[in-house]
Backbone bond lengths (Angstrom), bond angles and torsions (degrees), N, CA, C in turn:
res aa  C-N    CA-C-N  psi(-1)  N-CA   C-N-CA  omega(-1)  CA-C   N-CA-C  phi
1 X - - - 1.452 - - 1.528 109.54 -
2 X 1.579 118.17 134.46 1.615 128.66 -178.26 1.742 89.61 -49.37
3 X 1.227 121.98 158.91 1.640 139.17 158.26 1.668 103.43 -56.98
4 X 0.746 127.31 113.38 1.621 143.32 124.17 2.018 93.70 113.32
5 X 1.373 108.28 28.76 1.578 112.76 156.83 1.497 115.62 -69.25
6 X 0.974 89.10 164.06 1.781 101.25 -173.66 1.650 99.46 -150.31
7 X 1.918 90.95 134.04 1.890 87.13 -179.33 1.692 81.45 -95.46
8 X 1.605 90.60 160.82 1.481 120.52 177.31 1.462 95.90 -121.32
9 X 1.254 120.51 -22.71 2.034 102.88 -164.65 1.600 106.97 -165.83
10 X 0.995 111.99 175.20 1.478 120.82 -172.60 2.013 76.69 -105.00
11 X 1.368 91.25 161.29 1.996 98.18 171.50 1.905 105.19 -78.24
12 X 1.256 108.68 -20.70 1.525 96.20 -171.48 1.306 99.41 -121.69
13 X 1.506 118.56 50.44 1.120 136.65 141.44 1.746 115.83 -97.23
14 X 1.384 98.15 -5.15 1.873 99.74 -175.88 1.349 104.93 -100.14
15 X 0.884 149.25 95.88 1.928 130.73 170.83 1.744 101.88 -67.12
16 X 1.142 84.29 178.70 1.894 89.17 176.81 1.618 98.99 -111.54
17 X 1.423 84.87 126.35 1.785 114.38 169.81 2.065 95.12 74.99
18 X 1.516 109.93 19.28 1.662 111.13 177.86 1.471 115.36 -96.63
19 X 0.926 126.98 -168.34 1.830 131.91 165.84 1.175 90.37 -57.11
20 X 1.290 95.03 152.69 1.453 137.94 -170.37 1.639 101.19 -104.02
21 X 1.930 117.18 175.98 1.242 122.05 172.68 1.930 91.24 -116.01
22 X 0.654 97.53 149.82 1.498 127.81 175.18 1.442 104.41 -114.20
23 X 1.992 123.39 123.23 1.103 155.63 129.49 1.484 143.49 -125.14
24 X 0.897 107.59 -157.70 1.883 107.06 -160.87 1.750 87.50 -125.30
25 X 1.329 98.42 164.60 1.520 115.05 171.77 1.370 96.53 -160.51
26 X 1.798 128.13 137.36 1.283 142.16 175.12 1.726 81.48 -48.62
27 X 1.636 95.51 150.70 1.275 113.89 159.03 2.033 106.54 -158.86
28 X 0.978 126.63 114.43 1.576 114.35 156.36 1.497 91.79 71.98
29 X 1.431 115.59 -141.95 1.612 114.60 179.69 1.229 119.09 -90.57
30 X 1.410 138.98 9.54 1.437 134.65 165.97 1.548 107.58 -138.48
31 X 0.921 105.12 -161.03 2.119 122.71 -179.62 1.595 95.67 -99.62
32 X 1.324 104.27 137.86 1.815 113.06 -173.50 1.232 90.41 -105.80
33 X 1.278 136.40 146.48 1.665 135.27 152.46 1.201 117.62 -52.85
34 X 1.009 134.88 156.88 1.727 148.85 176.39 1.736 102.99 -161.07
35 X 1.664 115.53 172.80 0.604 127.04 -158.53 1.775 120.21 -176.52
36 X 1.236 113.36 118.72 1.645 102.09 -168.46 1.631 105.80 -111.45
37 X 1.137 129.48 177.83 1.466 132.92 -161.95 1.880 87.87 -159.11
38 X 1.038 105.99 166.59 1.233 121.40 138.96 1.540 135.00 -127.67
39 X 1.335 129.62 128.66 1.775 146.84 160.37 0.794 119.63 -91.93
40 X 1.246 123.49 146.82 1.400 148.11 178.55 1.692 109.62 24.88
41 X 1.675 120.77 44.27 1.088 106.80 167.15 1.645 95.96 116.28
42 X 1.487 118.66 -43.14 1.411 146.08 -152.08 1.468 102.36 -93.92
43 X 1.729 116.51 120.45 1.458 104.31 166.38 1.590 108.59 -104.19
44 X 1.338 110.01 151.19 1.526 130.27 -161.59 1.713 117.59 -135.32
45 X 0.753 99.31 132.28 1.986 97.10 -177.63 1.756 105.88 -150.22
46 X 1.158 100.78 147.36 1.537 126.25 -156.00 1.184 118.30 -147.16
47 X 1.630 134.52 147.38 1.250 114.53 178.48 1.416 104.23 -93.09
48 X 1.402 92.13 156.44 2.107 89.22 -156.40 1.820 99.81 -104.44
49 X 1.533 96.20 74.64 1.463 125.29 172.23 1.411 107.95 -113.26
50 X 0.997 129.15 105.92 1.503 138.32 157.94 2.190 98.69 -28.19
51 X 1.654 87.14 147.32 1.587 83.86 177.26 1.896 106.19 -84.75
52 X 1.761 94.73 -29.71 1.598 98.84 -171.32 1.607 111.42 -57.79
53 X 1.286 105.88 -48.81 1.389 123.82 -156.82 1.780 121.62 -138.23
54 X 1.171 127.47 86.16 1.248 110.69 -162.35 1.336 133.32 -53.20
55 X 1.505 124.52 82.92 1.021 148.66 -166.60 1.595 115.55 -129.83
56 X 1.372 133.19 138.22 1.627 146.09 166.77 1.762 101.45 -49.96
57 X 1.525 92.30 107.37 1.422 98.05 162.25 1.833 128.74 -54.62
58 X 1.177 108.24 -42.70 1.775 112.60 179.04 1.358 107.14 -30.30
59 X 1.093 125.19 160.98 1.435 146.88 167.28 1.883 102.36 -114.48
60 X 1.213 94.90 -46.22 1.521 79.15 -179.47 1.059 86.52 -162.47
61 X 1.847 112.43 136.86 1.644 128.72 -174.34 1.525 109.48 4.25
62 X 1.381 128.92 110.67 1.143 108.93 154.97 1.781 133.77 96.48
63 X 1.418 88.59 -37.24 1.551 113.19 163.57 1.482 107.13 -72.33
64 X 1.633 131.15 112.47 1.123 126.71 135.92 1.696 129.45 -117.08
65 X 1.638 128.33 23.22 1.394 133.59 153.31 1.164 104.58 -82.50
66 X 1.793 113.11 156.39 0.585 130.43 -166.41 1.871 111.08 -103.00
67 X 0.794 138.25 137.68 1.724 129.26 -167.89 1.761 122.17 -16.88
68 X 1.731 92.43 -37.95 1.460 81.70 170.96 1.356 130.05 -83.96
69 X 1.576 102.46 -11.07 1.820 110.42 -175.43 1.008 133.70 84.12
70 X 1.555 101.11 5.31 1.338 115.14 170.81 1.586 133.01 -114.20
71 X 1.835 117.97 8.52 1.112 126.30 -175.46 1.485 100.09 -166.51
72 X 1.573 103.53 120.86 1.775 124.23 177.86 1.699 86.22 -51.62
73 X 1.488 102.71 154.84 1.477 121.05 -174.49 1.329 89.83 -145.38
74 X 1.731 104.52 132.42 1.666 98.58 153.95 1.381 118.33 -98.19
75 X 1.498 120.39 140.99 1.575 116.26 -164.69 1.712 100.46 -63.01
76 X 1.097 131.05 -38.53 1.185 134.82 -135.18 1.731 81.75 -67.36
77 X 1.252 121.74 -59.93 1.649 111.36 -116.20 2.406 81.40 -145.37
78 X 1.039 109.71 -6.91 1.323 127.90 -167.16 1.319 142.06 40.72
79 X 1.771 103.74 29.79 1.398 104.90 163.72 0.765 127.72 -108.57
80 X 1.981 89.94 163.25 1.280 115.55 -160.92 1.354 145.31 -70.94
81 X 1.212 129.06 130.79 1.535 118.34 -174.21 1.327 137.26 -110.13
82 X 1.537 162.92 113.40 1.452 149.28 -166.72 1.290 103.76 -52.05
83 X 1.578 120.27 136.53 1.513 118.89 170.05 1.541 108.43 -76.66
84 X 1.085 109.17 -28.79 1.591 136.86 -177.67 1.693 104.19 -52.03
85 X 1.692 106.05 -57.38 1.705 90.05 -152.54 1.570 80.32 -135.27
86 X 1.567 136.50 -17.88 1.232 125.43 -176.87 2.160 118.06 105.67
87 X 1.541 91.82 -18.93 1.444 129.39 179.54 1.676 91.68 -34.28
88 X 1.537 116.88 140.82 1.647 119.90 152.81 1.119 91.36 -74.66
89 X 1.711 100.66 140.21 1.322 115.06 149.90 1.144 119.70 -125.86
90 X 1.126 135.60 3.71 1.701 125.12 152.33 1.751 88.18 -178.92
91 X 1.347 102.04 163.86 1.630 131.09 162.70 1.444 86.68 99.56
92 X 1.138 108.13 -150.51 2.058 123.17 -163.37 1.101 122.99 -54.23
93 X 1.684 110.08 -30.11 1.210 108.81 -179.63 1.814 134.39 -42.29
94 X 1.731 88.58 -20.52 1.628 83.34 -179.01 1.593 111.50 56.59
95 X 0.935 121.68 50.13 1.902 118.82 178.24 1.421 123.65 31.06
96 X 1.806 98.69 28.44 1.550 121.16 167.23 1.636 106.13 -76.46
97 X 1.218 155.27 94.10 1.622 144.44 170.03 1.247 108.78 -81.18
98 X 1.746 117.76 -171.24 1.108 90.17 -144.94 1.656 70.44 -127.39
99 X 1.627 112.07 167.57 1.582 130.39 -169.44 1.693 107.23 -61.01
100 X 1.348 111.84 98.21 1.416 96.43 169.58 1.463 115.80 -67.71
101 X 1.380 118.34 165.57 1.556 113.19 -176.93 1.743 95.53 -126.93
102 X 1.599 134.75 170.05 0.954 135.87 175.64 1.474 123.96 -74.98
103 X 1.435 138.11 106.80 0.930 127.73 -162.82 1.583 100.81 -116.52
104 X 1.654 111.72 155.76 1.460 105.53 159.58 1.987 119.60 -131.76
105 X 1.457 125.60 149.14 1.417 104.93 -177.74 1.209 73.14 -115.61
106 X 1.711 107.52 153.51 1.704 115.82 162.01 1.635 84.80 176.68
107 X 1.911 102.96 143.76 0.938 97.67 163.80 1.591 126.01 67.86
108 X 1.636 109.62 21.06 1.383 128.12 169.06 1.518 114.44 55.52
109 X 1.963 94.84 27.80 1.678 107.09 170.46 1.234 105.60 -113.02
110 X 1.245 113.04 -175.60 1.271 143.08 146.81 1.556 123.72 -110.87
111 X 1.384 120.87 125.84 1.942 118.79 171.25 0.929 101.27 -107.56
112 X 1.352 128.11 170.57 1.267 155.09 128.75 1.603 110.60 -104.01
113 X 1.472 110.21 126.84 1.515 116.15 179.61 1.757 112.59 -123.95
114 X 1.260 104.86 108.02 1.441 100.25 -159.56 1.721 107.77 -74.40
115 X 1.091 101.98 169.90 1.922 103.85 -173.43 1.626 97.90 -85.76
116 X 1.656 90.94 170.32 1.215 92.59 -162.15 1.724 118.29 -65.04
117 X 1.271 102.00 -15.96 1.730 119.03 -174.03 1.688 106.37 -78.44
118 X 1.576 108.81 -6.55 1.235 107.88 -167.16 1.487 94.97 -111.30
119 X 1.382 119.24 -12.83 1.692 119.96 -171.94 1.354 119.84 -63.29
């Protein structure tokens, strides 16, 4: 294992386009929420801050697709997000996306590898 990774999930804890895992990553003076999903095959994690408004995207524990399963939604305010890259794609965001964080799958895990400002 890289120095100072952290598992967040087993890999078949992600379905594609299903609930997500929910964790923390140091940020500033406390732990920020984040949260990874997997798409199209692809696992992805983000801090789960709205771009409009800093607010928790979920709608309910864990849930961040949107009915069709193909674009993160924030409950609050309902824009849209790429599962892919994190990109606004329409509503408030204003072409604000949302912070990807470093993730790794290997080995039927999931990491989180924090940046170097976070080490």
């Amino acid at each position: 294992m890289v120095a100072n990774q952290r598992l967040i999930c087993l890999s078949a804890d992600l379905i594609d386009g299903g609930v997500g895992v929910r964790f923390t990553v140091p940020g500033g003076e406390s732990e920020e929420p984040a949260f990874a999903v997997r798409f199209r095959g692809r696992v992805a994690a983000y801090l789960n801050r709205c771009g409009h408004v800093p607010v928790e995207l979920d709608w309910q524990p864990n849930e961040f697709f949107d009915d069709s399963k193909l674009y993160l939604i924030c409950a609050t305010h309902g824009a849209l997000y790429s599962p892919q890259d994190g990109r606004c794609l329409g509503g408030r965001c204003n072409g604000r996306g949302l912070t990807p964080l470093a993730i790794e799958e290997r080995d039927g895990a999931i990491y989180y590898t924090p940046s170097e400002q976070e080490a």
